[in-house]
C-alpha positions as CSV (number, residue, x, y, z in Angstrom):
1,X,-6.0,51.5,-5.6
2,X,-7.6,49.1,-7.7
3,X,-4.7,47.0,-8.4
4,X,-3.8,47.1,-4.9
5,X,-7.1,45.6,-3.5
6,X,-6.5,43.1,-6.9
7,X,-3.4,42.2,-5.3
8,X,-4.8,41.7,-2.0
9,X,-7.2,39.4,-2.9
10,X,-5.5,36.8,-4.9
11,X,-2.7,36.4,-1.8
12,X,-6.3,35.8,0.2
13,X,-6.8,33.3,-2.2
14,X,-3.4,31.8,-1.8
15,X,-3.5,31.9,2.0
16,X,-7.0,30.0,1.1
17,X,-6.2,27.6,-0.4
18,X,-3.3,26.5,1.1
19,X,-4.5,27.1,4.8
20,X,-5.4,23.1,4.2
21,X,-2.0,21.8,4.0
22,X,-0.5,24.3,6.9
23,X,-0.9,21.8,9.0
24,X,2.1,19.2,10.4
25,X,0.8,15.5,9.4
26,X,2.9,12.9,10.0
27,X,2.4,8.9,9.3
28,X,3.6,5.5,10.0
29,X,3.4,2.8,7.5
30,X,4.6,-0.3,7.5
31,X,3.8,-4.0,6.2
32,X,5.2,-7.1,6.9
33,X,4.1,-10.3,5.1
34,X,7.9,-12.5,4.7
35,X,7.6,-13.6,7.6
36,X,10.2,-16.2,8.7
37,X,9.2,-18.5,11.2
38,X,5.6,-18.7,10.2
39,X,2.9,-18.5,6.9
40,X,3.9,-15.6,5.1
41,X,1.3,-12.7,3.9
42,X,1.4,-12.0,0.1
43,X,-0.4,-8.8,0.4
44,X,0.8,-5.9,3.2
45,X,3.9,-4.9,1.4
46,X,1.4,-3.7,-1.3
47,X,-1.1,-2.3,1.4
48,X,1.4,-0.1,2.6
49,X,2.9,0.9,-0.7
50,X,-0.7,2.2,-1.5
51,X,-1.4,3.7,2.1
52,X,1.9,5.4,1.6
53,X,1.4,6.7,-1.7
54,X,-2.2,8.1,-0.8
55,X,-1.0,9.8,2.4
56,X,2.0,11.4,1.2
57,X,-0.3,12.7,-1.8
58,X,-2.6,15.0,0.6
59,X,0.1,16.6,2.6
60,X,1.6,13.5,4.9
61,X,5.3,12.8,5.8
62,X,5.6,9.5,5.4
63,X,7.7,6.4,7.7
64,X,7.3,4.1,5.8
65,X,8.7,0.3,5.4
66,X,8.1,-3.3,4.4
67,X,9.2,-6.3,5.5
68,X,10.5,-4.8,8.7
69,X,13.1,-7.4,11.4
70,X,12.5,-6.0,15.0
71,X,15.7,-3.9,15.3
72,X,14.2,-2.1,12.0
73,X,10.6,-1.6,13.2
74,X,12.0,-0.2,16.0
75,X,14.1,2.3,14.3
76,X,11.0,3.3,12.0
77,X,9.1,3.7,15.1
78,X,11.6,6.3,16.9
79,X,11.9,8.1,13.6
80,X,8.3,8.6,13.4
81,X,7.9,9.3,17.3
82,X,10.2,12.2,16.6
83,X,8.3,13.9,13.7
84,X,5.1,13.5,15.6
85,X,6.0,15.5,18.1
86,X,3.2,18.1,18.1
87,X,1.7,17.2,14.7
88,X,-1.7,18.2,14.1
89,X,-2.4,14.9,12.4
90,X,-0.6,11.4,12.7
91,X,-1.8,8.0,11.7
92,X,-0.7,5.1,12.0
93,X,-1.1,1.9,9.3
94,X,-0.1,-1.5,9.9
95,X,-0.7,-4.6,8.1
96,X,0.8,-8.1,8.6
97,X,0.6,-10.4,11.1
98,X,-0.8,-9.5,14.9
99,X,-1.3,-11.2,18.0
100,X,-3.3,-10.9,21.2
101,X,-2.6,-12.4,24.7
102,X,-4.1,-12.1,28.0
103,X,-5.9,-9.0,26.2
104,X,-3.1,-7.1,24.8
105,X,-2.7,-6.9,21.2
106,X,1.2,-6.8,19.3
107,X,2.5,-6.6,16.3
108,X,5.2,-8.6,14.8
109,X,8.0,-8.3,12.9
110,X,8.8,-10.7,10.0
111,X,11.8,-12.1,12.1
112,X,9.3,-13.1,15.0
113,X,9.9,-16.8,16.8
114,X,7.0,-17.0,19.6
115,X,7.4,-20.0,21.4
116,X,6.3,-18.6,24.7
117,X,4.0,-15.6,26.2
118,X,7.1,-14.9,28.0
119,X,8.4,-13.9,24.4
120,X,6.2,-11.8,23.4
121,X,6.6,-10.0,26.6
122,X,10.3,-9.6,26.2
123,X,10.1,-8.2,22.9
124,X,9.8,-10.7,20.6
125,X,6.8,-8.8,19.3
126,X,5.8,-5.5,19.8
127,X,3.1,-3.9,22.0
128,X,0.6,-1.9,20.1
129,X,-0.7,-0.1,23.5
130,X,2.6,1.3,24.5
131,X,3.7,1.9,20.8
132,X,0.9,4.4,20.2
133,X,1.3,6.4,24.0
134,X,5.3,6.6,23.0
135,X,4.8,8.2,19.5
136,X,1.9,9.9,19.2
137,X,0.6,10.7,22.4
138,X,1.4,14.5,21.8
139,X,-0.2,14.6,18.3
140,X,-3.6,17.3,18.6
141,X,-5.6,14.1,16.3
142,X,-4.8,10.6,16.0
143,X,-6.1,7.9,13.5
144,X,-4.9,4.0,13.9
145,X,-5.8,1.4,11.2
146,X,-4.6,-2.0,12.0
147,X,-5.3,-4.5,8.9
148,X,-3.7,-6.8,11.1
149,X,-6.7,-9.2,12.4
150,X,-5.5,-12.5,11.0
151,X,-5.0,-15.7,12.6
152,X,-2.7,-15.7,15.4
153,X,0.2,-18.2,13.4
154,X,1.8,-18.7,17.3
155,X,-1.4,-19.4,18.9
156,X,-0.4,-23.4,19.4
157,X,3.3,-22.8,20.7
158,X,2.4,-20.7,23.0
159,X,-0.7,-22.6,24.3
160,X,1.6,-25.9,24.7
161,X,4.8,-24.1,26.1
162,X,2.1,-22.5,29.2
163,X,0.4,-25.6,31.0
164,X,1.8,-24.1,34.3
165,X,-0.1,-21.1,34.3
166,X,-3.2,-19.8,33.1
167,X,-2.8,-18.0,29.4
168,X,-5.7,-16.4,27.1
169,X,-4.6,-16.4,23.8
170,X,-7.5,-15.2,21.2
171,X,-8.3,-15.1,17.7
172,X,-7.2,-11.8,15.9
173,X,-7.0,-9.0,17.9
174,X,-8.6,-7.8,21.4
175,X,-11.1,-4.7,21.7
176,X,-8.8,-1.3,22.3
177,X,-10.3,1.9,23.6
178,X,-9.1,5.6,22.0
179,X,-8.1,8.3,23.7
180,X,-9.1,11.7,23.7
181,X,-8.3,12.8,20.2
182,X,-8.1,9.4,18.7
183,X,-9.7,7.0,16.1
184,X,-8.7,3.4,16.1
185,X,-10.1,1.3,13.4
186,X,-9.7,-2.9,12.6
187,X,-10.3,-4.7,9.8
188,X,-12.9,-6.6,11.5
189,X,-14.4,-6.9,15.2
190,X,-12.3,-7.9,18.3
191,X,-11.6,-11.2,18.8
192,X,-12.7,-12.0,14.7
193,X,-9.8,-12.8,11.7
194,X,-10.3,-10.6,8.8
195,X,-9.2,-11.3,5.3
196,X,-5.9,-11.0,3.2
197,X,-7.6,-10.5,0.1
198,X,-6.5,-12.4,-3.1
199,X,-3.2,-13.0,-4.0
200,X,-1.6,-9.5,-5.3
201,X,-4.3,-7.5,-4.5
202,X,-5.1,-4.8,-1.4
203,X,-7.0,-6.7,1.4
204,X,-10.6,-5.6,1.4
205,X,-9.5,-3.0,4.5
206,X,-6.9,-1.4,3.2
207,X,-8.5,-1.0,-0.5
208,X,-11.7,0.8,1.2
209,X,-9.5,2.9,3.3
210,X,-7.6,3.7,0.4
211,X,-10.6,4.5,-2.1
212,X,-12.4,6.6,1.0
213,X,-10.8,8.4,3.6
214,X,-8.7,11.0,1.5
215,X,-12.1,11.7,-0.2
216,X,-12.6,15.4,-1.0
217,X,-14.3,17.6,1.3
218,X,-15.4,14.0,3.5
219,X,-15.2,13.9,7.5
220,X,-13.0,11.2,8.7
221,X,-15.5,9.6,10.5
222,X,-17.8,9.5,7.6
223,X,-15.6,8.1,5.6
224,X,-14.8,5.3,7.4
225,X,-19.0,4.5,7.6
226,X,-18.2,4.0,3.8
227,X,-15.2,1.7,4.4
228,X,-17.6,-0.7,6.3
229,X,-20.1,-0.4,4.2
230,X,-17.6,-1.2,1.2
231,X,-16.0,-3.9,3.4
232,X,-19.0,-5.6,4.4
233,X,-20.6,-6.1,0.3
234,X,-17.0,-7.3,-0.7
235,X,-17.1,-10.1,1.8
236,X,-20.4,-10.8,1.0
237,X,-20.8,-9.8,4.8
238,X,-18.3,-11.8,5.9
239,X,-16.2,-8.7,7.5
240,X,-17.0,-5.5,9.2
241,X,-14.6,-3.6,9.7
242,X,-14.6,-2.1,13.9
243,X,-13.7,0.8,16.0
244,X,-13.4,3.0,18.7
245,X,-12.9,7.1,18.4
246,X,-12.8,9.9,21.0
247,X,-12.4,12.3,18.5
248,X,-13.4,15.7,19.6
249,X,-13.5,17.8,16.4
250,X,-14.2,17.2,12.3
251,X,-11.5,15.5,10.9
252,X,-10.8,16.1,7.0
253,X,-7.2,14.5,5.4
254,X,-8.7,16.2,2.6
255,X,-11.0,19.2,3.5
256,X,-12.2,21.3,0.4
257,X,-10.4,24.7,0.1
258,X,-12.6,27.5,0.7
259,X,-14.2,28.8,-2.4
260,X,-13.1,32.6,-3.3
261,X,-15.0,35.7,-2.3
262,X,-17.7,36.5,-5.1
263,X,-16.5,33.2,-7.0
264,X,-19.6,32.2,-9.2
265,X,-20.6,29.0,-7.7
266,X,-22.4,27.8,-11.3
267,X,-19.1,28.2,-13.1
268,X,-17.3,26.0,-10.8
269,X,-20.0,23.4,-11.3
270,X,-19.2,23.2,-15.2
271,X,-16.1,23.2,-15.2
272,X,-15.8,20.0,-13.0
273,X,-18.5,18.5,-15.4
274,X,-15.9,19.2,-18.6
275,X,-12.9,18.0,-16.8
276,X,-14.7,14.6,-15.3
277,X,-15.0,13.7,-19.2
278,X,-11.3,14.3,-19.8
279,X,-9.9,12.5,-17.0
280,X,-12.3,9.8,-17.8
281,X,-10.4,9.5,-21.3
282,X,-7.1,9.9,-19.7
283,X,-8.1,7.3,-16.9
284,X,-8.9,4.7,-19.9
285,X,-6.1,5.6,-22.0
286,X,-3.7,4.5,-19.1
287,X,-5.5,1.8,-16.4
288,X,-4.1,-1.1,-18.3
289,X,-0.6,0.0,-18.4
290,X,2.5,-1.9,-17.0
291,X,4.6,1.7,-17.1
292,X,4.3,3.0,-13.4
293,X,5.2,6.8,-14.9
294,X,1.9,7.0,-17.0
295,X,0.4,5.9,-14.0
296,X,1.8,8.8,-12.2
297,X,1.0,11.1,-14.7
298,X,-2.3,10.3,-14.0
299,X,-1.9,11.3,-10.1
300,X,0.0,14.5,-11.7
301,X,-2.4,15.4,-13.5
302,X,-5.9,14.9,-11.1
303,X,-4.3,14.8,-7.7
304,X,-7.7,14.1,-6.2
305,X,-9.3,12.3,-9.0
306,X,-12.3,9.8,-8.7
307,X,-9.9,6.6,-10.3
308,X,-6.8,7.8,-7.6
309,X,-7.0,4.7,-5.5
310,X,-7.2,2.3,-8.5
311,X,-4.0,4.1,-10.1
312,X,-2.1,3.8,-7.0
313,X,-3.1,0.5,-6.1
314,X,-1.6,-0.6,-9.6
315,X,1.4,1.4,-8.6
316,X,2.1,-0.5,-5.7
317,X,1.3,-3.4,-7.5
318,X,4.0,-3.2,-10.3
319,X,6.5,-2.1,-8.2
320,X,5.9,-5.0,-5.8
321,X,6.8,-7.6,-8.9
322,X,5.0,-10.5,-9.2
323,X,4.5,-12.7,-6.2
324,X,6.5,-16.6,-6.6
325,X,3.8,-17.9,-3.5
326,X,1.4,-20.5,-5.0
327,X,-2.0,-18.6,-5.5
328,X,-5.2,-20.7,-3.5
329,X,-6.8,-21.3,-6.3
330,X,-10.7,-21.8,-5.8
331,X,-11.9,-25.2,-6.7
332,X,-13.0,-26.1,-10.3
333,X,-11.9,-22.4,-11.4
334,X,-9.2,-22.7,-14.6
335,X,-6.3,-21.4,-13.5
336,X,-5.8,-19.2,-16.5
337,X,-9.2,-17.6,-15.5
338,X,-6.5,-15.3,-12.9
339,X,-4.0,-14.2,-15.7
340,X,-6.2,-13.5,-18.7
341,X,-7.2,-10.2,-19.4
342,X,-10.5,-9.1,-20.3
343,X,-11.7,-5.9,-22.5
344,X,-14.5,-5.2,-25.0
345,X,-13.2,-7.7,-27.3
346,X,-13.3,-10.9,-25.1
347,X,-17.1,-9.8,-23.7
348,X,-18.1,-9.8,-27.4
349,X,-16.7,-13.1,-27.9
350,X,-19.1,-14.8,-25.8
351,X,-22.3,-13.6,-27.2
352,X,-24.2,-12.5,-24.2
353,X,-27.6,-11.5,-25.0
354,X,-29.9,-9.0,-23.0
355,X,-31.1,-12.1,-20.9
356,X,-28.1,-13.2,-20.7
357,X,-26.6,-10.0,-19.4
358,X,-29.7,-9.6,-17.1
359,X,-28.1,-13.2,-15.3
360,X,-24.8,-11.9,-14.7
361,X,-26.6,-8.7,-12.8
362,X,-28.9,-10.9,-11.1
363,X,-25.7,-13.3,-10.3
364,X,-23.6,-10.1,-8.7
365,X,-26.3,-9.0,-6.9
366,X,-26.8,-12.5,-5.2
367,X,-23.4,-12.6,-4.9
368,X,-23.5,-9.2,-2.7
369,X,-22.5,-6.8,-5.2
370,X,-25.2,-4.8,-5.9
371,X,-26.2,-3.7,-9.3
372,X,-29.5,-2.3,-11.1
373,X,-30.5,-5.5,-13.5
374,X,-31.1,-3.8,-16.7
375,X,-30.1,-6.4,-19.3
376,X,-27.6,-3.2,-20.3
377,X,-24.0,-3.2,-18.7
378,X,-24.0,0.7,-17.8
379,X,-21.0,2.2,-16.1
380,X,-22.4,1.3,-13.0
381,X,-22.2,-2.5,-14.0
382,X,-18.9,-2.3,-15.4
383,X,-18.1,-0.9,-11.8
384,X,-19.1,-3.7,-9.9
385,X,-17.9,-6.0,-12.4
386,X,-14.3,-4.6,-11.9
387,X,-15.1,-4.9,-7.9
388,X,-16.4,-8.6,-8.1
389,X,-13.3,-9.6,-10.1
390,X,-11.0,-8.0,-7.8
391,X,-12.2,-9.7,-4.9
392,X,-11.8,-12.7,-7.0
393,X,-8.1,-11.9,-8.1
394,X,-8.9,-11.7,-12.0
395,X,-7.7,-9.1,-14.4
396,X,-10.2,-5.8,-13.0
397,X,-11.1,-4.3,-15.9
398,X,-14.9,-4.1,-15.7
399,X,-15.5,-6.6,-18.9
400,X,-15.8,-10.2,-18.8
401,X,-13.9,-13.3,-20.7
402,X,-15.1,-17.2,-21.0
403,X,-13.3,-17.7,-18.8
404,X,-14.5,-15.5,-15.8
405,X,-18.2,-16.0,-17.2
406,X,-17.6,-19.3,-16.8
407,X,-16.7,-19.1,-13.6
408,X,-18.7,-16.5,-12.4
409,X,-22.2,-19.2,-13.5
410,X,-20.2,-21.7,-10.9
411,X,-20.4,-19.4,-8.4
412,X,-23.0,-20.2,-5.6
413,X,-25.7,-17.5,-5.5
414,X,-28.1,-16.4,-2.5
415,X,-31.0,-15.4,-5.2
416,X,-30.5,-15.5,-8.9
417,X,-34.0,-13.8,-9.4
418,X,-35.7,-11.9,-6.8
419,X,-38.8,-9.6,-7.7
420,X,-37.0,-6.4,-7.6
421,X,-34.9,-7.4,-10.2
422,X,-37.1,-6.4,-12.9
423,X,-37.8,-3.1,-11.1
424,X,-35.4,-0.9,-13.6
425,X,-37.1,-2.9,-16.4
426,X,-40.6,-3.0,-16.0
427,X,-41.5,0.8,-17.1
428,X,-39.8,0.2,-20.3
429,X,-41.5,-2.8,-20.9
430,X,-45.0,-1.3,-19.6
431,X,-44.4,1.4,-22.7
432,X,-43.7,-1.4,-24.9
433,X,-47.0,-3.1,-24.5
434,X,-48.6,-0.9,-24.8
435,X,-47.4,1.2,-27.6
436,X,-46.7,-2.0,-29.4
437,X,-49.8,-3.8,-28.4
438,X,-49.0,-7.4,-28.5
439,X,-45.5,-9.2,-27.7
440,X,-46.5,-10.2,-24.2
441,X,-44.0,-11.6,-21.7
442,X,-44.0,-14.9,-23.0
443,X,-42.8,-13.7,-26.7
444,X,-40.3,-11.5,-24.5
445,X,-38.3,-13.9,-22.9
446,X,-38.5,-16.6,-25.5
447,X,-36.6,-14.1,-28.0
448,X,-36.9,-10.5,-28.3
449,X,-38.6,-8.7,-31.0
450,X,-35.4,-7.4,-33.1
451,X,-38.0,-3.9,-33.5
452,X,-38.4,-3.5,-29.9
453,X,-35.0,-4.4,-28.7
454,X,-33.8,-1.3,-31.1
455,X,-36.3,0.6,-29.7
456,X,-35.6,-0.1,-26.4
457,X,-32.2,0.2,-26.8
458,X,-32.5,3.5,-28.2
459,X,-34.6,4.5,-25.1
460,X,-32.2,2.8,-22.4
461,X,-29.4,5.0,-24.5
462,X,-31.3,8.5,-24.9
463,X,-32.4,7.8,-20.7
464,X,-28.5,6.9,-19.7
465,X,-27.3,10.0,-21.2
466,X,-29.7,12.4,-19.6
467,X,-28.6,10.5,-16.4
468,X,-24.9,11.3,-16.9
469,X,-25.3,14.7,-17.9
């Protein structure tokens, strides 16, 4: 009898466990940036080869394509219409080029020639509207992300070629509402153009999506508050992502299994703490490589782990090959500040002291990415270093070069010092005075006291570990 209830409840923990991934998800992803007849997009291909690769890796079926003429868009889109017939879950991801006129938004194809809005409505370019009611109107939940809020590249032809009747023709995309069951999300606000993002890279939409909404145990529409929150500090507040949902129910791509009957809650807790510090080794020992198979051993290995997005951005990234379009190089910035990598070794070369470390925090945060200004470059630093230099297009790697110092004192700042900045540092320095009695500010900033910068490194060290464990 024993062994029979023993039995019983590890298929209850199967059944558990995989209750998650019963359901039918289907998804459409496609981007198109070689574009024919107009500017062409460096970055969609390697939006969708991410979206793609995150999707399929929590349960999705995948349509995916790149680069897609009108006849094949087409075909991609009756494929998926098929399989979402009565799926649970279907989203749909597009990035590239889109259009709206007269109020309706489209898409377009890379072999797109607009000359007239009578084009566009005989199917030069294709209407998002009645795209989404013929393929997923009989899907129980439906999520839309459009990264596709750029410039409309036909706006003039189409404004010249209508002078006998009246034509609206906007900038990005016009305001859609969802139906019942549905989420639709933009890169930015109706009527606004959001960004591509630099040269190689995920735009700023797609890499928030990506890091976010296949988040463990996080409700969709949770997840995307964190996508406009990410959004809006990478653009320095220059974006914010938008959107419209009629969603009726909690919506996890991800949802947590349900923890076993009598499983010890505190065990489960320490064993995530002992494998965090392995994958962080395993992460390190393979975020630099050009070899997309360590990179998937990675995503083998921690399906769901915190550096997933990174890894399959870098994925999409190699297999995309290096872009031949002329990066827009920002002005005064060495071009060799994109291409050369940065680690340990090339931060030590430049010598930065604590003050000078305490600039470069100061500099971020003015720069909209927020970090504690320590004079210490904590994990939490390296983080937002690696995010400033992707939005840049340098080498992410969460350590700094000449070069992208350089650069990064060129930048133009909102604040380089505000009064809060010395928040983290002020308790340290309150035990310093007065344990050390003398040494005032003055002394401080002129040059430390090599005794208490060991001692204060030793107490920013001892305080940092407690923190982490």
């Amino acid at each position: 009898m024993r062994y029979l209830t023993v039995i019983v409840s590890l298929f209850c923990m199967l059944v558990t466990a995989d209750a998650a991934k019963a359901d039918k998800r289907v998804a459409f992803v496609v981007g198109n940036g070689a574009y024919k007849n107009v500017a062409q997009l460096p970055n969609p291909p390697i939006d969708a080869k991410a979206m793609a690769a995150v999707l399929r890796n929590v349960g999705f079926d995948v349509v995916e394509g790149t680069n897609l003429t009108r006849d094949t868009m087409t075909e991609r889109l009756l494929e998926f219409g098929k399989k979402a017939q009565g799926a649970d879950v279907a989203v749909f991801f597009y990035a590239g080029h889109g259009i709206a006129i007269s109020g309706t938004n489209y898409l377009l194809p890379i072999d797109a020639d607009i000359k007239s809005e009578m084009d566009v409505k005989l199917g030069a370019a294709i209407n998002i509207d009645l795209t989404l009611d013929q393929t997923m109107s009989d899907a129980k939940v439906k999520l839309v992300f459009l990264d596709a809020c750029r410039d409309n590249p036909f706006a003039a032809k189409i404004k010249s070629n209508s002078a006998t009747r009246s034509v609206s023709v906007q900038t990005g995309l016009a305001e859609m509402k969802s139906g019942e069951g549905t989420l639709i999300a933009f890169a930015t606000g109706p009527g606004q153009t959001a960004l591509d993002g630099q040269e190689g890279t995920n735009s700023p939409f797609t890499r928030a999506l990506i890091a976010h909404i296949t988040t463990p145990g996080v409700e969709i529409q949770q997840a995307m508050t964190e996508v406009r929150a990410q959004v809006n500090e990478e653009t320095n507040k220059g974006q914010l992502p938008w959107g419209h949902t009629n969603l009726i129910g909690s919506v996890f791509l991800n949802p947590v299994a349900a923890p076993a009957a009598g499983a010890p809650a505190p065990a489960a807790v320490a064993s995530t703490s002992g494998g965090s510090d392995v994958e962080l080794e395993f992460w390190r020992s393979v975020k630099e490589s050009n070899k997309p198979e360590e990179l998937n051993a990675y995503l083998t290995n921690y399906p769901n782990g915190q550096f997933k997005s990174l890894a399959l951005a870098r994925i999409a990234s190699l297999e995309n090959g290096p872009s031949t379009t002329t990066r827009n190089l920002t002005t005064g910035i060495d071009p060799a500040t994109f291409t050369q990598e940065a680690n340990q070794t090339t931060e030590d070369q430049i010598g930065l002291d604590k003050g000078q470390r305490r600039d470069v925090q100061r500099r971020l945060n003015g720069l909209g990415f927020d970090t504690k200004v320590t004079g210490k470059f904590d994990d939490g630093t390296r983080a937002v270093i690696t995010r400033w230099q992707a939005a840049r297009g340098y080498p992410s790697s969460g350590f700094l070069n000449k070069l992208q110092h350089k650069a990064l004192l060129t930048e133009i700042v909102a604040s380089t010092q505000t009064s809060s900045d010395d928040s983290e540092d002020r308790p340290a320095r309150r035990a310093r005075q007065s344990s050390g009695g003398g040494g005032g500010g003055g002394a401080r900033r002129g040059g430390a006291d090599p005794g208490a910068a060991f001692v204060g490194g030793v107490v920013g060290g001892m305080m940092g570990g407690l923190f982490r464990h």
